[in-house]
PADO-165132 format. One record per residue: x, y, z of N, C-alpha, C in turn; residue in three letters. Coordinates in steps of 0.2 Angstrom, whole numbers, padded with zeros to 4 digits, always signed. Atoms other than C-alpha are relative to their C-alpha. Layout:
XYZXYZXYZala ...
This chain:
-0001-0001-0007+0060-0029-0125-0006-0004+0004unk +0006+0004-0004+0043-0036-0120+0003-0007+0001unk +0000+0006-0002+0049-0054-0123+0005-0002+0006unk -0001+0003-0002+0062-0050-0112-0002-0001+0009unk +0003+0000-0005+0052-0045-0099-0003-0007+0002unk +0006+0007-0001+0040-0060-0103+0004-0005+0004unk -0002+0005-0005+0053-0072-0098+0003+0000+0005unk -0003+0001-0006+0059-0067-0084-0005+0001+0007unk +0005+0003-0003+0041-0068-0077+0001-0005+0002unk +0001+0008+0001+0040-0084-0084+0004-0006+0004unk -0005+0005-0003+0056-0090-0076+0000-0001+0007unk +0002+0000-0011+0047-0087-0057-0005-0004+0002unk +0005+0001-0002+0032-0095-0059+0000-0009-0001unk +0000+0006-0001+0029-0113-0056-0004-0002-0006unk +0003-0001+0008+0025-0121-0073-0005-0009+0002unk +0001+0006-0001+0021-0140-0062-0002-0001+0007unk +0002+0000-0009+0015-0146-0043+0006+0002+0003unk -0004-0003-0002+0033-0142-0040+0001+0009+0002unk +0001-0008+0001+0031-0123-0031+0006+0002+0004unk -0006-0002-0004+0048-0122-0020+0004+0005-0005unk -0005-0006+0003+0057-0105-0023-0005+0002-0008unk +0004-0005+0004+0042-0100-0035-0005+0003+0001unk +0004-0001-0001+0029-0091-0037-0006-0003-0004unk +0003+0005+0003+0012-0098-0043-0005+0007-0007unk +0002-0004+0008+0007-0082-0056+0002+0006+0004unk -0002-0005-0001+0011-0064-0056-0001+0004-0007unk +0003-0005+0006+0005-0047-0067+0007+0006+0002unk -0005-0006-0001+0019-0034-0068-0004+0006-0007unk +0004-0006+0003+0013-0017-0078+0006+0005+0001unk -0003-0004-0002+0023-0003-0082-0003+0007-0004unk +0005-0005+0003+0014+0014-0088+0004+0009+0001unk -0003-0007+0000+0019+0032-0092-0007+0004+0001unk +0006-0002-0001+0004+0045-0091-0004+0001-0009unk +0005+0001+0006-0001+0040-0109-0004-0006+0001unk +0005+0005-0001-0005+0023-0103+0008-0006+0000unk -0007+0005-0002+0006+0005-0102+0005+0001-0004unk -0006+0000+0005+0023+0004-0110+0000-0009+0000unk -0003+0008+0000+0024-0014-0104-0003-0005+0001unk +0005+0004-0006+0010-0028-0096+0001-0006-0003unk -0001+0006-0001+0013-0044-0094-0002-0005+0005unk +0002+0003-0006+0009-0060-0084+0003-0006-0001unk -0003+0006-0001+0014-0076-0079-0003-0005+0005unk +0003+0003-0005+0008-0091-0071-0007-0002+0000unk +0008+0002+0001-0010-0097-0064-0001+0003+0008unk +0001-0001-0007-0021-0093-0049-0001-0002+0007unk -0003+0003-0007-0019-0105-0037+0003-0006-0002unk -0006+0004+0000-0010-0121-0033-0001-0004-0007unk +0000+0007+0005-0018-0134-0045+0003+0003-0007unk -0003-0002+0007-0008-0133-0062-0006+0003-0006unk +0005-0002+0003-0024-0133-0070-0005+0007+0001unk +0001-0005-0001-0029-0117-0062-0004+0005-0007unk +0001-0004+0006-0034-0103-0073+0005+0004+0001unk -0005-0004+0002-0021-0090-0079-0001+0005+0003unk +0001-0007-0002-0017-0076-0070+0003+0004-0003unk -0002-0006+0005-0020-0061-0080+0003+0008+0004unk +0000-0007-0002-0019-0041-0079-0005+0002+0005unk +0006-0002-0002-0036-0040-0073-0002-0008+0010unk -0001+0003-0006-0033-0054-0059-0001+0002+0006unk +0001-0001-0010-0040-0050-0040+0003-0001+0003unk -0004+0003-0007-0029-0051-0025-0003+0006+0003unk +0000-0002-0005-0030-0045-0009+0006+0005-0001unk -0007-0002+0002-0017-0029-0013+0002+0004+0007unk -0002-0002-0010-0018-0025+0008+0004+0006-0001unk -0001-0008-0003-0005-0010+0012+0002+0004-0007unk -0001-0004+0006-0004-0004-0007-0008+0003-0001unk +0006-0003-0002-0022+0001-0002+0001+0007-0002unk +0000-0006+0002-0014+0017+0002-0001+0005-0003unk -0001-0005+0008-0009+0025-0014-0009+0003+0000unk +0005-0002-0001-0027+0023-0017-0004+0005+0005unk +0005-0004-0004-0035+0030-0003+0004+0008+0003unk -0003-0008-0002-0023+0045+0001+0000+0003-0008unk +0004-0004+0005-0028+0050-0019-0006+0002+0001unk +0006-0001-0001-0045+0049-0014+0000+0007+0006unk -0001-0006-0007-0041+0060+0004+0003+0007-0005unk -0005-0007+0004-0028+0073-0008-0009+0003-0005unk +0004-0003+0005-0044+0074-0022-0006+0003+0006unk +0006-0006-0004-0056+0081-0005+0002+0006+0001unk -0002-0004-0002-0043+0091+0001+0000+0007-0006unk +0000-0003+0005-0041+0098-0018-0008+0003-0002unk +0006-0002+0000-0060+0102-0017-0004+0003+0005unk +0002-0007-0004-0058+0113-0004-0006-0004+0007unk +0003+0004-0006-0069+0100+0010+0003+0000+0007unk -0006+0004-0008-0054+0099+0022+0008+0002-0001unk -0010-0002+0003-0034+0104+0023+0002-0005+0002unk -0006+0003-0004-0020+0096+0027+0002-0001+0005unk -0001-0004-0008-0017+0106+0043-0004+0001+0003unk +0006-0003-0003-0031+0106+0050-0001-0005+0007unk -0001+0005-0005-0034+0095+0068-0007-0002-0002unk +0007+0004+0001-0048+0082+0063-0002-0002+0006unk +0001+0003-0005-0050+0077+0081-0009+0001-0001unk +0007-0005+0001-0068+0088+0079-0003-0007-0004unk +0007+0003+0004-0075+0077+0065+0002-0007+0001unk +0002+0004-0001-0069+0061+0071+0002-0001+0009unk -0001-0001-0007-0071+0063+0091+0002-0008+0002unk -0001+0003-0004-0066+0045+0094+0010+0000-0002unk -0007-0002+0001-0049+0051+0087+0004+0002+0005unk -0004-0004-0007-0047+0062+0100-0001-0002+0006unk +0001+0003-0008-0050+0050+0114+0006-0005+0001unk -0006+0003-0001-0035+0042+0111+0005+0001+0005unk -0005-0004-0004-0022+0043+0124+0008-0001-0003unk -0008+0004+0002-0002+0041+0122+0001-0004+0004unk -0003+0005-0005+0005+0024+0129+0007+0004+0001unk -0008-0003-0003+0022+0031+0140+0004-0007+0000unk -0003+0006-0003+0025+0013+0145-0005-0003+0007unk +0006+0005-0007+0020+0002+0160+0003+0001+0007unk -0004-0002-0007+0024+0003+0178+0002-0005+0001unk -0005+0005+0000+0036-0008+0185-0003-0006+0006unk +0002+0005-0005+0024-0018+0198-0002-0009-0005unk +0001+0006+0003+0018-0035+0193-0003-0001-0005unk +0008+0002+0006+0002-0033+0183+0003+0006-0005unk +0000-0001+0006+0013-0021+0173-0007+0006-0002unk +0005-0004+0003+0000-0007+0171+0001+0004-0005unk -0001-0003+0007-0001+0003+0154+0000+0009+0006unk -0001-0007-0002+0004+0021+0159+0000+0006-0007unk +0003-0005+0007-0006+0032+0147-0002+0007+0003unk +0003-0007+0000-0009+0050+0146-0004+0003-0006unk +0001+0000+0005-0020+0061+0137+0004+0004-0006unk -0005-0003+0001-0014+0067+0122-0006+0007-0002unk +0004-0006-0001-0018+0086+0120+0001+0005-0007unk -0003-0004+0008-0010+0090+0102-0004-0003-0006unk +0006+0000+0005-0021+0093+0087+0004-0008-0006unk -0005+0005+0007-0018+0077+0072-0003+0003-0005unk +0001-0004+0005-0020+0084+0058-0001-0006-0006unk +0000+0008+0006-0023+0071+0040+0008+0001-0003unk -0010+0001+0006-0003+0077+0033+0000-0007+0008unk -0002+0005-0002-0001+0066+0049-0001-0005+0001unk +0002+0006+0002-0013+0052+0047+0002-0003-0006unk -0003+0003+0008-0006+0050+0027+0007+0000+0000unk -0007+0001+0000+0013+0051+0033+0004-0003+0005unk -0005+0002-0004+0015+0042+0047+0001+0001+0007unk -0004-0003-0004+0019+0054+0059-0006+0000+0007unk +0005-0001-0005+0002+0053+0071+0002-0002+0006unk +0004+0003-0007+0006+0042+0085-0001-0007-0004unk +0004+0007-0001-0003+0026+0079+0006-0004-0003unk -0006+0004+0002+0006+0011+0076-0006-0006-0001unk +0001+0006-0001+0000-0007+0073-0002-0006+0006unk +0000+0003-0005-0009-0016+0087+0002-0007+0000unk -0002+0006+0004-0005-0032+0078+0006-0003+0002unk -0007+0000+0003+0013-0027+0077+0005-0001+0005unk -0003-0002-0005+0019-0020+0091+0000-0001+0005unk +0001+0004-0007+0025-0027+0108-0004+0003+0005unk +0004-0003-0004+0018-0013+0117-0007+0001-0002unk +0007+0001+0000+0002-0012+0110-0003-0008+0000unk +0004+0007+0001+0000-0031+0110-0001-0001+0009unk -0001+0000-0006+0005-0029+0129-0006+0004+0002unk +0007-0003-0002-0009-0016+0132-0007-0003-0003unk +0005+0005+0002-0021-0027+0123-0002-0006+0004unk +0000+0005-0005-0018-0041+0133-0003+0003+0008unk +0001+0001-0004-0017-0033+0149-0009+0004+0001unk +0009-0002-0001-0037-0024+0146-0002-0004-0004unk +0006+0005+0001-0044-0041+0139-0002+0002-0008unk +0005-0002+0003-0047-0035+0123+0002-0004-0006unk -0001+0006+0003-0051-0046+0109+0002+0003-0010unk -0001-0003+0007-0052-0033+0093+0007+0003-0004unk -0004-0003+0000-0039-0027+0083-0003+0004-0009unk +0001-0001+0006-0034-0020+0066-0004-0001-0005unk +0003+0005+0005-0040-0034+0056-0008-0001+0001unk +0008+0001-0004-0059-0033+0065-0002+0004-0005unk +0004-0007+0004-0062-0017+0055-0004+0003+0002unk +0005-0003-0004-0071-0009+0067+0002+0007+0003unk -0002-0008-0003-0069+0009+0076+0003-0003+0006unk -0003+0004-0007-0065-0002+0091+0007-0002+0002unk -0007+0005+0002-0051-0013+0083+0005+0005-0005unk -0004-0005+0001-0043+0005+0077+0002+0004+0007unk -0003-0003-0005-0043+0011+0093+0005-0001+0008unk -0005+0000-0005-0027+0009+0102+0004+0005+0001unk -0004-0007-0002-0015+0022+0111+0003+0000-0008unk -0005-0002+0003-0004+0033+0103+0006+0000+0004unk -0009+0005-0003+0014+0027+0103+0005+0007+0002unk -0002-0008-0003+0020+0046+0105-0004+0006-0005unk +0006-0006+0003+0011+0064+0103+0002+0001-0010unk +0002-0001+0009+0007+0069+0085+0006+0004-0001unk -0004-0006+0003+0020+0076+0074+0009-0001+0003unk -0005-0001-0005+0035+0070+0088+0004-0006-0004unk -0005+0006+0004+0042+0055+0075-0004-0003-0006unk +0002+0004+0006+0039+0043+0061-0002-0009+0005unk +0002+0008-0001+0030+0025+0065-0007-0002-0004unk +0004+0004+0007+0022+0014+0053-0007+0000+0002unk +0008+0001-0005+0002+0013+0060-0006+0001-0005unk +0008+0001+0006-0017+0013+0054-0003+0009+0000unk +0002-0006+0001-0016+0032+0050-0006+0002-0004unk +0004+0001+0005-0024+0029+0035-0006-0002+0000unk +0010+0002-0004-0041+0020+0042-0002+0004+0002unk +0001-0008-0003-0041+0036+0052-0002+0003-0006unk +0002-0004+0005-0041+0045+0037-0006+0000-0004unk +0004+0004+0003-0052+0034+0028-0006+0003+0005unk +0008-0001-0005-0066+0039+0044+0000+0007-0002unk +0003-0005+0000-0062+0057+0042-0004+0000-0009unk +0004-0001+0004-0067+0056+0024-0007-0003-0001unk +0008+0003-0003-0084+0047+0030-0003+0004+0003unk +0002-0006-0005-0087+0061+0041+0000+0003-0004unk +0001-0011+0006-0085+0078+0029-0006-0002-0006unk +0004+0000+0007-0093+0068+0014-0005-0005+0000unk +0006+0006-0003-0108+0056+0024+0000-0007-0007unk +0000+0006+0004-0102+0043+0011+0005-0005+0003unk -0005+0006-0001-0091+0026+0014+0003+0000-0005unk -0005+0000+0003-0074+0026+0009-0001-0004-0007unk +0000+0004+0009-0077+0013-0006-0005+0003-0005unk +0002-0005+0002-0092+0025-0010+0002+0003-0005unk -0004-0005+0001-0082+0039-0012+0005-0002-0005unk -0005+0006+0003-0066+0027-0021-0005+0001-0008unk +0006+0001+0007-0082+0021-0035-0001+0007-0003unk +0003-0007+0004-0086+0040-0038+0006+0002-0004unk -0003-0004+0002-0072+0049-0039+0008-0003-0004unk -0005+0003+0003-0058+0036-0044+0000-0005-0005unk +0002+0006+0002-0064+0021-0049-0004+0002-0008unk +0005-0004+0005-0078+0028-0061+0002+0001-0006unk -0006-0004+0005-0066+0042-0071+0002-0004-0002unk -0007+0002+0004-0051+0030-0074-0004-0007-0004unk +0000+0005+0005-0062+0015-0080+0002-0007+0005unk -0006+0004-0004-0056+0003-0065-0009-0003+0003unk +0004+0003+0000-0069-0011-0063+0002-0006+0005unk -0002+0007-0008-0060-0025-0051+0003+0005+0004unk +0001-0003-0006-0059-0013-0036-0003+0000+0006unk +0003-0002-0005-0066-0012-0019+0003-0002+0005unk -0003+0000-0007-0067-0013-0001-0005-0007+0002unk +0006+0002-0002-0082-0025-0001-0001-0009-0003unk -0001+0003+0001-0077-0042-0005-0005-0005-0006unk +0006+0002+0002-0092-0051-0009-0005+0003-0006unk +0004-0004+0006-0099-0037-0019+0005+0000-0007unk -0002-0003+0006-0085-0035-0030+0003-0007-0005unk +0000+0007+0004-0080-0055-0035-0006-0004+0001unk +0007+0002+0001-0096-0059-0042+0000-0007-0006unk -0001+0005+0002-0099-0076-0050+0004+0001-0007unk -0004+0000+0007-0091-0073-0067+0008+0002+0001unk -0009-0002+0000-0075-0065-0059+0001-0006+0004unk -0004+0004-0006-0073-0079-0047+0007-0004-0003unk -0005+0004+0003-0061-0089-0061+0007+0005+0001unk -0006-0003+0001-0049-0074-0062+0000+0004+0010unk -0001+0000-0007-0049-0072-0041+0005-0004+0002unk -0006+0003-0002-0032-0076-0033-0003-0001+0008unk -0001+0001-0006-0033-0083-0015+0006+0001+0003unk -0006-0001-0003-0017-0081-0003+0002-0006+0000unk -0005+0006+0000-0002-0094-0007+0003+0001+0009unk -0005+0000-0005+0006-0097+0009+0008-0007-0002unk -0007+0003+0000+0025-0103+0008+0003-0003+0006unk -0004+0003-0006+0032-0115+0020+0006+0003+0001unk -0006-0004-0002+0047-0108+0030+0005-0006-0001unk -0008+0006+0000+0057-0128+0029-0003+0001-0007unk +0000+0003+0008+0051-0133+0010+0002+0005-0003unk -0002-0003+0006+0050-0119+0002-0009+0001-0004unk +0005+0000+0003+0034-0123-0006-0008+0003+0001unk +0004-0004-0001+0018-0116-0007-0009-0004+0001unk +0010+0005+0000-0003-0122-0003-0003+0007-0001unk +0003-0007+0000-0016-0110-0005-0001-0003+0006unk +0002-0004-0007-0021-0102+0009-0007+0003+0002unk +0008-0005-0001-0037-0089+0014+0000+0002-0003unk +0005-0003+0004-0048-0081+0005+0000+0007+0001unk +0000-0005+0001-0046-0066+0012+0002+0000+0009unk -0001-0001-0006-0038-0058+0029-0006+0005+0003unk +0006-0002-0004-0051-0046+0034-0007-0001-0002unk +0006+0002+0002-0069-0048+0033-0001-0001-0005unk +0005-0001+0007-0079-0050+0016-0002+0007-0001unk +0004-0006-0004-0091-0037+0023+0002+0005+0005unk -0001-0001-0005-0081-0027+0031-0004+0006+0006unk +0005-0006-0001-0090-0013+0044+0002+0005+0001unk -0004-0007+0005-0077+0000+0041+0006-0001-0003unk -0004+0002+0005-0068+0001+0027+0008+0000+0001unk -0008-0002-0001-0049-0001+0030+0005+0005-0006unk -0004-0004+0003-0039+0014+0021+0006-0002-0004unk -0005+0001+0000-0025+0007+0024+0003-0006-0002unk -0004+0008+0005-0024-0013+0018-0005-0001-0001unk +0007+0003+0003-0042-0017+0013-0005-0002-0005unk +0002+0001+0008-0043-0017-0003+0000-0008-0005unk -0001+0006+0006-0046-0031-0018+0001+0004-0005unk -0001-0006+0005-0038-0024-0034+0004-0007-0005unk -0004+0003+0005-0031-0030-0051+0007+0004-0002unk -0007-0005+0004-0014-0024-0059-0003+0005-0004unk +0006-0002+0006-0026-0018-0073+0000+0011+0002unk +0002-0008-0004-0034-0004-0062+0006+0002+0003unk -0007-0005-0004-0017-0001-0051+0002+0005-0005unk -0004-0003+0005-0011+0005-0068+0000+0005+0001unk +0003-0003+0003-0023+0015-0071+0000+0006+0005unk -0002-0006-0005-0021+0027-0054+0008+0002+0000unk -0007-0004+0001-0003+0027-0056+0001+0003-0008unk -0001-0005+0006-0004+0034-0074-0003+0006+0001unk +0002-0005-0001-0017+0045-0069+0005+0007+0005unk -0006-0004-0005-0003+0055-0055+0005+0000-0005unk -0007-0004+0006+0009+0055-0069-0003+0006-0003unk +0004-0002+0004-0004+0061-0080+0000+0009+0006unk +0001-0007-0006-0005+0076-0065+0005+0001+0003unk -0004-0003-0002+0011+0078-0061+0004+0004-0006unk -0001-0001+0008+0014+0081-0079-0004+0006-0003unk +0002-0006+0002+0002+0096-0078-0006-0003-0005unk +0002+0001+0004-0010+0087-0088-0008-0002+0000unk +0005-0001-0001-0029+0087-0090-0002-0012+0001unk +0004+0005+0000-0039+0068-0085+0005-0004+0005unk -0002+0005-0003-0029+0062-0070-0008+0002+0004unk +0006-0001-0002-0040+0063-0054+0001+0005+0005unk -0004-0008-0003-0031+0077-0043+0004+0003-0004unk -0008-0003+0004-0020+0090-0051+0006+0002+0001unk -0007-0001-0003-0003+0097-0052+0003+0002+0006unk -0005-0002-0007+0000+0104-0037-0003-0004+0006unk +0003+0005-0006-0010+0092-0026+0006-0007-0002unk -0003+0004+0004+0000+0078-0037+0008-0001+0004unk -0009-0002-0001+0018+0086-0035-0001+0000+0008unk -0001+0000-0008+0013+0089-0015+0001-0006+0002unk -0001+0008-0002+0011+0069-0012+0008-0002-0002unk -0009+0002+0001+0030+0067-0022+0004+0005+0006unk -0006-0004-0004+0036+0080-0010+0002-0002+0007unk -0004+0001-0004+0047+0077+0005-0003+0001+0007unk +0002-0001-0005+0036+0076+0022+0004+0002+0007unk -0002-0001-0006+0047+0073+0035+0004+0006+0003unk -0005-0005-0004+0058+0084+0049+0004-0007-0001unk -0010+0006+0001+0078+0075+0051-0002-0004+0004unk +0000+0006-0005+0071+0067+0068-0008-0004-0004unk +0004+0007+0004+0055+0057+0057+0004-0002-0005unk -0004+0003+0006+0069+0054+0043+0004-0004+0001unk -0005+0005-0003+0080+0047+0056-0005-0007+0002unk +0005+0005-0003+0064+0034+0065+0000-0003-0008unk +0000+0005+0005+0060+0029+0045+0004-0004-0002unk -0006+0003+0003+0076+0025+0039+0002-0007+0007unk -0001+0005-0007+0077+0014+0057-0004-0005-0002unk +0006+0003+0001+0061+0007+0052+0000-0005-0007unk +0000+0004+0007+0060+0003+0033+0004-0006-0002unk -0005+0003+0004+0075-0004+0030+0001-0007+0007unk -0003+0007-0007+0074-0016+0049-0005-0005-0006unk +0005+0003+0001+0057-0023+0043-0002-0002-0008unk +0001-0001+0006+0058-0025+0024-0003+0002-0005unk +0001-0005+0004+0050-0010+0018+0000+0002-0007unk -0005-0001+0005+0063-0004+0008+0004-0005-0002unk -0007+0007+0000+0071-0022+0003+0001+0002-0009unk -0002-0004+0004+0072-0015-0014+0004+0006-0003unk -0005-0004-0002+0084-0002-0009+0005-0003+0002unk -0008+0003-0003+0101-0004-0006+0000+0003+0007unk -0001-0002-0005+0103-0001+0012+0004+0005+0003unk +0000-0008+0000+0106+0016+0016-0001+0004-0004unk +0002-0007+0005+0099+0026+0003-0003+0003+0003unk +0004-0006-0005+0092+0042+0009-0007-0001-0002unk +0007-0002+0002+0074+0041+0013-0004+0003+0002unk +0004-0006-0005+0057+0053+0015-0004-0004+0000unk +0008+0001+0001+0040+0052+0017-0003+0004-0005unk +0005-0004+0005+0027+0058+0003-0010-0002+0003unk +0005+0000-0001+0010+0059+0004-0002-0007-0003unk +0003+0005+0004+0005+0041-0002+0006-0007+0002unk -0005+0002-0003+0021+0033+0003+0008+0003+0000unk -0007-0003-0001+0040+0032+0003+0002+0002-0005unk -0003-0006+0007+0052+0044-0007+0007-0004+0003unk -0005+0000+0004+0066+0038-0014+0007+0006-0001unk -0003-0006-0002+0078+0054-0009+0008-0004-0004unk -0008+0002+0005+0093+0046-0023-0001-0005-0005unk +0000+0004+0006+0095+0038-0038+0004-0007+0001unk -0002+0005+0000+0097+0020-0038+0003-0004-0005unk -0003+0000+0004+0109+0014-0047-0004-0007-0004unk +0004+0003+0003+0103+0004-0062-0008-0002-0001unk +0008+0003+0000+0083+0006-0057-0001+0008+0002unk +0001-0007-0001+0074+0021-0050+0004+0006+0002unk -0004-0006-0001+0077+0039-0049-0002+0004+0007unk -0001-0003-0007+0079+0050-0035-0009+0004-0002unk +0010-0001+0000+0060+0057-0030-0005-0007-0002unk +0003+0006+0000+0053+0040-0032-0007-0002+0004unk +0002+0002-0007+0038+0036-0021-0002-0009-0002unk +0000+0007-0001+0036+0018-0016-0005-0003+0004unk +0003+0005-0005+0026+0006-0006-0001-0007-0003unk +0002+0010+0002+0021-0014-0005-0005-0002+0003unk +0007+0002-0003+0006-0025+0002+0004-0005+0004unk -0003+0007-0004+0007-0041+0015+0001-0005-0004unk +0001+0009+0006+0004-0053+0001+0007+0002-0005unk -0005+0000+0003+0021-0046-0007+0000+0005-0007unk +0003-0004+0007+0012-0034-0022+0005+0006+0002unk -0007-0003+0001+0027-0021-0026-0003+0005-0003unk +0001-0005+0006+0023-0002-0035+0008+0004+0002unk -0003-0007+0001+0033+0014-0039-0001+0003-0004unk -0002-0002+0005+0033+0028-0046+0003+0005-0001unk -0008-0004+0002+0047+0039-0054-0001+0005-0005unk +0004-0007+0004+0040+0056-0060+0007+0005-0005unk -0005-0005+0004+0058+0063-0066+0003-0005-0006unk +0000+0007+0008+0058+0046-0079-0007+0002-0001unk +0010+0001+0000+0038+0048-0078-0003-0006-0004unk +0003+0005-0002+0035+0030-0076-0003-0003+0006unk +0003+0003-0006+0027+0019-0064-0001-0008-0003unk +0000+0005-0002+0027+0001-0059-0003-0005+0003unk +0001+0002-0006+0019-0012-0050-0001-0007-0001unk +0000+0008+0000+0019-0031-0048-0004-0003+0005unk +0004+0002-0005+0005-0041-0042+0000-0007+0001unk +0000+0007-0003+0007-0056-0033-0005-0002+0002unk +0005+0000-0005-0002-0065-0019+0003-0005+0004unk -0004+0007-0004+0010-0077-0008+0001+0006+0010unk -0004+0000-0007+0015-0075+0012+0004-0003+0000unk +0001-0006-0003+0022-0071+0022+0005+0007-0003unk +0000-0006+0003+0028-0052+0018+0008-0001+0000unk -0006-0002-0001+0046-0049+0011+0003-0010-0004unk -0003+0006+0004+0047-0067+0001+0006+0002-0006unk -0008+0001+0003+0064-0070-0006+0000+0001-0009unk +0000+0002+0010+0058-0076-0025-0006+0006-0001unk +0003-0007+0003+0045-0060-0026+0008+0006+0002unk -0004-0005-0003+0060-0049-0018+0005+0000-0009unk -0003+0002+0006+0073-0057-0034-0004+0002-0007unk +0005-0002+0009+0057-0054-0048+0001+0005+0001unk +0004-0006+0001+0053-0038-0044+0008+0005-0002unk -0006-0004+0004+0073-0033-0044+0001+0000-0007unk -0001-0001+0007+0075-0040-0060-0004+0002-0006unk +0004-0004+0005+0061-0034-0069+0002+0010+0001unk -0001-0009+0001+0066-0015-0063+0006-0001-0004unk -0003-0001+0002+0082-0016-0068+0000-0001-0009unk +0001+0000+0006+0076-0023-0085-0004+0006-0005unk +0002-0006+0002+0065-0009-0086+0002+0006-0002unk -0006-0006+0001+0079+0004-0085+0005-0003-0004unk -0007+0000+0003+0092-0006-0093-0002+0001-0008unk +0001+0001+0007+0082-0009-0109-0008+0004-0002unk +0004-0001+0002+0065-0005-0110-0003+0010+0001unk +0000-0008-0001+0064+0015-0104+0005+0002-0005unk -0004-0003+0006+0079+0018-0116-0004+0001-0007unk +0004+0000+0006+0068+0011-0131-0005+0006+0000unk +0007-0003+0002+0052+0020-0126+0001+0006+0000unk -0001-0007-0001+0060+0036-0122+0005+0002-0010unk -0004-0002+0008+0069+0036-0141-0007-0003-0005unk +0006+0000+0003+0051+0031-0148-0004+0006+0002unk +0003-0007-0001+0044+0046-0139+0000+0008-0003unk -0001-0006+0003+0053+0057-0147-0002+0004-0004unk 
């Protein structure tokens, strides 16, 4: 089964200077909570052919697959009794609560933002699901619109408490919209436990599972030795097809608060190693890094009908869920999307999912009790030739290689 995986890496990645409709290396991993069933690679790390070989342990930018990690790291404070779920954090990060909600603008010339304040607790279930208000000031026409009209130059990608702080898009808890919940959350764990998010990550996640290409802190973590196996960002042209390298990195090196939510450098290696661990604790079983019932909370189904309606608007415009067949019923879980149905010939219903900008793919599927992840590094998000590998390596997973390992198992 491995060879057949092997080639149909093999068959995506650019083997010559020709890189049209390919990609220029990729690490795919499949793991249960005993450790890998599958790992593999293909390809090299950047454009020149003579590059070096993108392995397991390969560095990329894995941007909004951040996540996973850092709402494990928020679930293991919460399992430690420091902080709930339900609790209104406005208190421990007061620049939380000086957000207003954007209504819209007034109808004169200049267009004024028409903000109120908001007066409803946020809680971190709504910072890790979505549900707070915040959206992407990057993203969104109205927050690009309120940016514009107050002058102001920071955003997202600045990494600062500044460039997190734009309205909220509606009061807390009133819908689903995609945002930087997660940096939020990221500050309140800064605040209860006077460490920094990558810190806290090295202590309690990193350390345990063994996961040594990690961090938030660029510079600190590709250190002269690891430079050869560091992936830069390919960009793909939208007429050729083909690919250049690109930047080093979208946000800072050094950044001066750590992003929760896309800011991480990571290998497939270490991705494994957290998604085994969550099996490994949904499975009831000692040496993940939260236990079963914090585990099983993150798989369980967050939304009300009116955020199930907003997501499913969302995932499926923006290609989220391009991995989904278009209308499968979907939730929110604590770490990402759920998978509310069995996909035919790939994952099973309860599924949680997410992806990065640079194209990097997980999931994982607790009632198979595997998990997945595929790490690229191309622009821009939702690439056609990652979109095609990633289906075919699932489906080879379920067609052939889960049958095998589940009748080894026995």
């Amino acid at each position: 089964m491995a060879e057949k995986l092997n080639s149909i890496l093999n068959s995506y990645v650019a083997h010559d200077t020709a890189t049209k409709d390919k990609l220029l290396g990729a690490a795919f991993i499949v793991v249960s909570k005993d450790g890998p069933i599958y790992q593999g690679t293909a390809g090299r790390t950047r454009v020149s052919p003579s590059s070096p070989p993108f392995s397991t342990n390969s560095i990329t930018w894995i941007a909004s697959a951040t996540k996973l990690l850092t709402t494990t790291c928020l679930m293991h404070l919460v399992e430690r009794g420091k902080i709930t779920l339900d609790e209104d954090v406005r208190p421990i990060v007061p620049e939380l609560g000086q957000l207003p909600i954007l209504k819209g603008f007034s109808d004169d010339d200049d267009g004024e933002p028409i903000l109120v304040p908001n007066t409803r607790p946020i809680t971190l279930r709504h910072l890790l699901t979505h549900t707070s208000g915040l959206g992407v000031d990057v993203a969104d026409p109205d927050l690009i619109r309120w940016s514009q009209h107050i002058g102001r130059t920071a955003n997202v990608g600045s990494c600062t408490i500044e460039g997190w702080s734009s309205p909220l898009k509606f009061a807390p808890g009133e819908g689903w919209y995609y945002g930087i919940g997660p940096e939020w959350a990221g500050q309140v764990l800064e605040r209860v436990t006077g460490q920094r998010l990558g810190e806290y990550m090295a202590e309690h996640l990193c350390k345990p599972l063994g996961m040594r290409d990690t961090g938030f802190q660029l510079n600190k973590l590709v250190t002269e030795e690891k430079e050869a196996g560091f992936v830069p960002i390919a960009e793909r042209s939208e007429t050729t097809g083909e690919l250049t390298e690109g930047r080093r990195n979208m946000f800072p090196a050094e950044p001066e608060c750590e992003s929760g939510g896309g800011g991480l450098y990571a290998s497939a290696a270490d991705y494994a190693k957290v998604m085994q661990a969550l099996l490994k604790a949904v499975a009831g079983e000692d040496g993940g890094v939260v236990g079963r019932e914090t585990a099983r909370e993150m798989l369980r189904p967050q939304l009300n009908e009116t955020q199930r309606e907003w997501v499913k608007g969302i995932v499926f415009t923006f290609g989220s869920a391009a991995e989904l067949p278009e209308g499968t019923p979907v939730d929110h879980g604590i770490g990402g999307l759920l998978t509310m149905g069995d996909v035919d010939g790939k994952r099973r219903k309860g599924s949680l999912m997410w992806s990065g900008m640079c194209n990097s793919r997980w999931w994982i599927d607790p009632q198979t009790g595997i998990g997945g992840v595929l790490i690229v590094n191309v622009i821009p998000y939702g690439d056609a030739t990652v979109l095609k590998l990633y289906d075919e390596l699932e489906r080879a997973v379920y067609g052939e290689l889960v049958p095998k390992w589940q009748e080894t198992s026995k």
